[in-house]
C-alpha positions in Angstrom: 113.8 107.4 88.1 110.9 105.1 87.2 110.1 106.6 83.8 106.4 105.5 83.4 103.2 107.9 82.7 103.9 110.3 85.3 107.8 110.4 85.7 107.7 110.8 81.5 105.1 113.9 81.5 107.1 115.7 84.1 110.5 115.0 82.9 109.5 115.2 79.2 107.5 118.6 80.4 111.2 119.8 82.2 113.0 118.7 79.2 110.8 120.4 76.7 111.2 123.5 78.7 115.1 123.3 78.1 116.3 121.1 81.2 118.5 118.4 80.6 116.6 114.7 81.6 117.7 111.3 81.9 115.0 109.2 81.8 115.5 105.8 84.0 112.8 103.0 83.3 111.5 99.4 82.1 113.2 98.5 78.8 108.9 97.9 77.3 108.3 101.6 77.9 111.6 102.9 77.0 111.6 101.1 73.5 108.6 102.7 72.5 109.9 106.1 73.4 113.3 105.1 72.0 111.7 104.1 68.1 108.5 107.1 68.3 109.9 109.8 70.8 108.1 110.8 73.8 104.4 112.7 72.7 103.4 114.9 75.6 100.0 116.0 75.4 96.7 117.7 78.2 93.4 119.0 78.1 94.6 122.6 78.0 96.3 122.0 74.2 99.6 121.2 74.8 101.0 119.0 72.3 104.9 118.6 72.1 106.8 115.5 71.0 110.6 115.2 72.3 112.2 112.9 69.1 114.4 110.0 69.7 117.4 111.4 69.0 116.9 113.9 72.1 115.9 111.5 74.6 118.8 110.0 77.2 117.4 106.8 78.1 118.7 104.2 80.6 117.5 100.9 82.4 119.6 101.6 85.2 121.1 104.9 86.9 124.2 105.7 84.6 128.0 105.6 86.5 128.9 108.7 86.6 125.7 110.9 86.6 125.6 113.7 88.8 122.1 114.9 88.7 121.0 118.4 90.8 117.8 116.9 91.5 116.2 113.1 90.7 112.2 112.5 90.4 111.6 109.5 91.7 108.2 108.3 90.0 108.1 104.4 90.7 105.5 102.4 92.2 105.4 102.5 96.0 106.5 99.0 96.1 109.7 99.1 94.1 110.7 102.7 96.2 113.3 100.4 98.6 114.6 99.0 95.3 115.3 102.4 93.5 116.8 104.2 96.7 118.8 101.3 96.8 120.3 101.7 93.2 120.3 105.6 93.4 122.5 105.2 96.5 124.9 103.2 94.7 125.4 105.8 91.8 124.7 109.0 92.7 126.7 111.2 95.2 125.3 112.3 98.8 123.3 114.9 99.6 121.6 114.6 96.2 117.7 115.7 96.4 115.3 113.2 95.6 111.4 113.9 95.1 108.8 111.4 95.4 106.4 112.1 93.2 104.8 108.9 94.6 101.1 107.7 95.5 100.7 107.4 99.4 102.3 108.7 102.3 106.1 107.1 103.4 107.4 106.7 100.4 110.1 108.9 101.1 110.8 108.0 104.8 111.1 104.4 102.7 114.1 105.8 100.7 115.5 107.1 103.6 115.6 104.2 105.0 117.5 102.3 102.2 119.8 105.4 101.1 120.4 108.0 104.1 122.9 109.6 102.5 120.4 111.1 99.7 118.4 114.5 100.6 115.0 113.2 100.2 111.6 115.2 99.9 108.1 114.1 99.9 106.3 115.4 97.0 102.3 114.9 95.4 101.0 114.6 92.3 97.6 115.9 91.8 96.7 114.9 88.1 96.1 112.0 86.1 98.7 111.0 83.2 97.4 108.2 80.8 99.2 106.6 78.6 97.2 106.6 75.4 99.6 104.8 73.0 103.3 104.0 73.2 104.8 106.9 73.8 102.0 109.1 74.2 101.5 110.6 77.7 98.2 112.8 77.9 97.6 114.2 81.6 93.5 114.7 81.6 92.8 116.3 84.8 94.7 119.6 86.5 96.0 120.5 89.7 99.7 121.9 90.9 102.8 119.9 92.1 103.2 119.9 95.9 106.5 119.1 97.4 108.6 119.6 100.7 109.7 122.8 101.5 113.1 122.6 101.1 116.3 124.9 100.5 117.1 122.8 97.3 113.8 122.7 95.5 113.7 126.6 96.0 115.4 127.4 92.5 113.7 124.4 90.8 110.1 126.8 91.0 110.7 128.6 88.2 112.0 125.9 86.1 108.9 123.5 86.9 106.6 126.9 85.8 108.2 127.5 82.7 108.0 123.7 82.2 103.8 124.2 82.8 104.4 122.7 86.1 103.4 124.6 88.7 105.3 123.7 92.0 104.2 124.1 95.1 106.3 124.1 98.7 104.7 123.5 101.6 105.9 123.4 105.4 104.2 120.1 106.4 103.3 117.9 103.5 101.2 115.4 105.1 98.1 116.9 105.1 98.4 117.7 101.5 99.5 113.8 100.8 96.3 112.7 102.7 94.1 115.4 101.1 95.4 113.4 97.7 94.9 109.9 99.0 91.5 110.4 99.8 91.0 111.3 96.3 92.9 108.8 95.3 90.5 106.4 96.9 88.6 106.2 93.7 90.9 104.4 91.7 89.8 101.2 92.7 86.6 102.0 92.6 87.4 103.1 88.8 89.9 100.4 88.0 87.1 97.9 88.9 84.4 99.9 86.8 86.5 99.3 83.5 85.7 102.5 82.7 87.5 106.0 82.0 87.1 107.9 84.8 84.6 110.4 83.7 82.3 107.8 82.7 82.9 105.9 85.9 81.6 109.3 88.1 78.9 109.9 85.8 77.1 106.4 87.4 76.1 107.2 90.7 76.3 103.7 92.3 80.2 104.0 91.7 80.1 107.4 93.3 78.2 105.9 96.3 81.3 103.5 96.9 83.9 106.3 96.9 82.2 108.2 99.1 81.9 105.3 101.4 85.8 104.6 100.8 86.2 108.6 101.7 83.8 108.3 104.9 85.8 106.2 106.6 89.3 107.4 106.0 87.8 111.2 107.3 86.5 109.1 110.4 90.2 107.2 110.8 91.9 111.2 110.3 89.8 112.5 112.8 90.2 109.8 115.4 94.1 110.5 114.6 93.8 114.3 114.9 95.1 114.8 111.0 93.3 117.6 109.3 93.4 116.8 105.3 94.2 119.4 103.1 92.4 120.6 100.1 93.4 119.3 97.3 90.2 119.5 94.6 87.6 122.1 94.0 85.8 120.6 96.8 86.8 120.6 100.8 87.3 116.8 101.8 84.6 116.9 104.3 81.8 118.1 101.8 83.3 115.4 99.1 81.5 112.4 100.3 78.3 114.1 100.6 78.7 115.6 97.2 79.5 112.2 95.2 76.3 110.4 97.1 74.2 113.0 95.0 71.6 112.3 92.7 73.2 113.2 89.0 70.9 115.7 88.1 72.2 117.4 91.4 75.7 116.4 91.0 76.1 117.1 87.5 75.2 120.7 88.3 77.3 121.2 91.4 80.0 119.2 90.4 81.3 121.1 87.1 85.0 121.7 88.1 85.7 118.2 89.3 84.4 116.9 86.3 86.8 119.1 84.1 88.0 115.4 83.0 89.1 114.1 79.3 87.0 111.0 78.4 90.3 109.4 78.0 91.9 109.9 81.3 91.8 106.4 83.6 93.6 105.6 87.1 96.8 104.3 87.1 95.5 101.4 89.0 93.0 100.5 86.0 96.5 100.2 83.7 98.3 98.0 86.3 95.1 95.9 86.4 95.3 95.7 82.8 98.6 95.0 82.4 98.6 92.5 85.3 100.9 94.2 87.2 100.7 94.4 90.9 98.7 97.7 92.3 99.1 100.9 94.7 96.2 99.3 96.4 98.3 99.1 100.0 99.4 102.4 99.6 95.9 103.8 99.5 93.1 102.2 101.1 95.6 100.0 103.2 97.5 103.0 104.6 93.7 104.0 105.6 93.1 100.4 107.2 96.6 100.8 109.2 95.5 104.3 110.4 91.9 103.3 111.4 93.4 100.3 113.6 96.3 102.5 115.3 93.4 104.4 117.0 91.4 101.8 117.9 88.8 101.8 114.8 87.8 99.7 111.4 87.9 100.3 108.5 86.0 97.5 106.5 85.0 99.0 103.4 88.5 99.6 102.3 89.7 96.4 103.2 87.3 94.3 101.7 88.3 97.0 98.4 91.7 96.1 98.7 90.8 92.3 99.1 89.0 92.6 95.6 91.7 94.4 93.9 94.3 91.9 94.8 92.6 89.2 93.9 91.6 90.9 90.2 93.6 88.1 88.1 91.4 85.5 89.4 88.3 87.9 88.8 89.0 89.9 85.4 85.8 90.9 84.7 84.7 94.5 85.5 82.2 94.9 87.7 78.9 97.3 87.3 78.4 99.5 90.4 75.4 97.3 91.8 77.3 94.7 91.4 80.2 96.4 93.5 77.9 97.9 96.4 76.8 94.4 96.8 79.6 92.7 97.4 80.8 95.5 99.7 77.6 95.3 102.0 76.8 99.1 100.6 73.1 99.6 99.9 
């Protein structure tokens, strides 16, 4: 449900490996995939394309379908939307993954459709859409999700599929360990550049790792320990991305395992006008900061900038971004 970059390389991934996927999404990316197939390629080699003919394609949930397990994969802001629909067609008790930027995207659902079993989930790689119907995921990482009676049998599908799944007790610390990672795609959406590039310039660096300082400052004042997602433990990152590049470069090998192609999402919505994750990410940091009694300015003026991007299309060089955030 939500059959963009990420919910395509997953299900395509599942489907390639011999599952059965019906792929729910916007009639623009669906009439690529329906004329050229779905292409699913990553830096490791894979390169598979699913043709036409073998794709099950729908702009809305189909009557009838009885699904053992749904991946939801829309933007946050359409989440009360989807559970909505999904509650409508499919029968209760039905597991539903978010496989969703942020952090309440699945309480959200719940909120809408009660009736559904739903299950936080995390996402740690970037998929890029590189042509219609080409999905390419440039960076690595393992599924998280839920622990949860129903996903149990799903682990060895998602392996076979090259999709390592990963239960956890408590998912929250994993989903914030993400978001503050996920910090940088404003900083790289307003770059213009692919995300390699973008780390390679230090001044950008400098901004994420101010983005990062405060969200560890909000955690800690909350008592949330963020899990490690990346090569790097979340309280070392910031001090690692304010490094010199002849430092950094060195030190910083593993995280920058990234394909010269690979951008955010957030740089596509930007470029396709659409409206961002931005209140999902550095917002839910803002909301956290103020609950116990802190600021958190830096990611609020970010999120200021992002939404007002169709009035300011031009991207921005990193001086120029440490400027207007007060960052020297």
């Amino acid at each position: 449900m939500g059959a963009g970059s990420v919910g395509g390389y997953v299900g395509g991934c599942l489907q390639a490996a011999g599952a059965e996927v019906h792929f729910v999404g916007r009639p623009r990316v669906l009439a690529a995939w329906a004329a050229q197939g779905l292409r699913l390629t990553d830096q490791d080699g894979r390169d598979q394309t699913l043709p036409p003919s073998a794709l099950q394609l729908h702009e809305a949930v189909p009557a009838g379908l009885r699904p053992a397990l749904v991946l939801l994969a829309v933007k946050c802001g359409a989440t009360r939307q989807a559970a909505t629909e999904l509650a409508a067609a499919l029968p209760p008790g039905t597991p539903v993954i978010s496989l969703q930027n942020g952090l309440g995207n699945a309480e959200s659902g719940r909120a809408m459709a009660p009736g559904l079993r739903w299950l936080p989930g995390m996402v740690p790689y970037n998929i890029a859409e590189l042509g219609p119907g080409h999905l390419h995921r440039g960076t690595g990482g393992k599924l998280a999700a839920q622990d949860d009676q129903a996903l149990r049998a799903w682990v060895p599908a998602f392996a076979a599929a090259g999709l390592p799944l990963v239960l956890h007790p408590d998912l929250r610390p994993v989903q914030w360990g993400k978001l503050l990672l996920n910090l940088n795609n404003p900083v790289n959406a307003l770059s213009g550049l692919p995300l390699r590039a973008e780390l390679m310039d230090r001044g950008y660096r400098q901004v994420f790792a101010a983005l990062q300082r405060e969200a560890l400052a909000a955690l800690a004042a909350a008592g949330i320990q963020p899990a490690q997602v990346a090569a790097v433990p979340p309280d070392k990152m910031p001090r690692l991305l304010a490094l010199p590049n002849w430092i950094f470069l060195r030190l910083a090998a593993r995280m920058l395992r990234i394909d010269a192609q690979a951008r955010s999402s957030m740089a596509d919505d930007l470029a396709l006008g659409r409206t961002t994750e931005i209140d999902a990410l550095s917002g839910e940091v803002v909301r956290l900061a103020r609950a116990h009694g802190r600021e958190a300015p830096l990611n609020q003026r970010i999120q200021t900038m992002i939404e007002a991007w169709p009035r300011e299309p031009q991207p921005m060089p990193s001086a120029e971004l440490k400027a207007r955030l007060g960052l020297r």
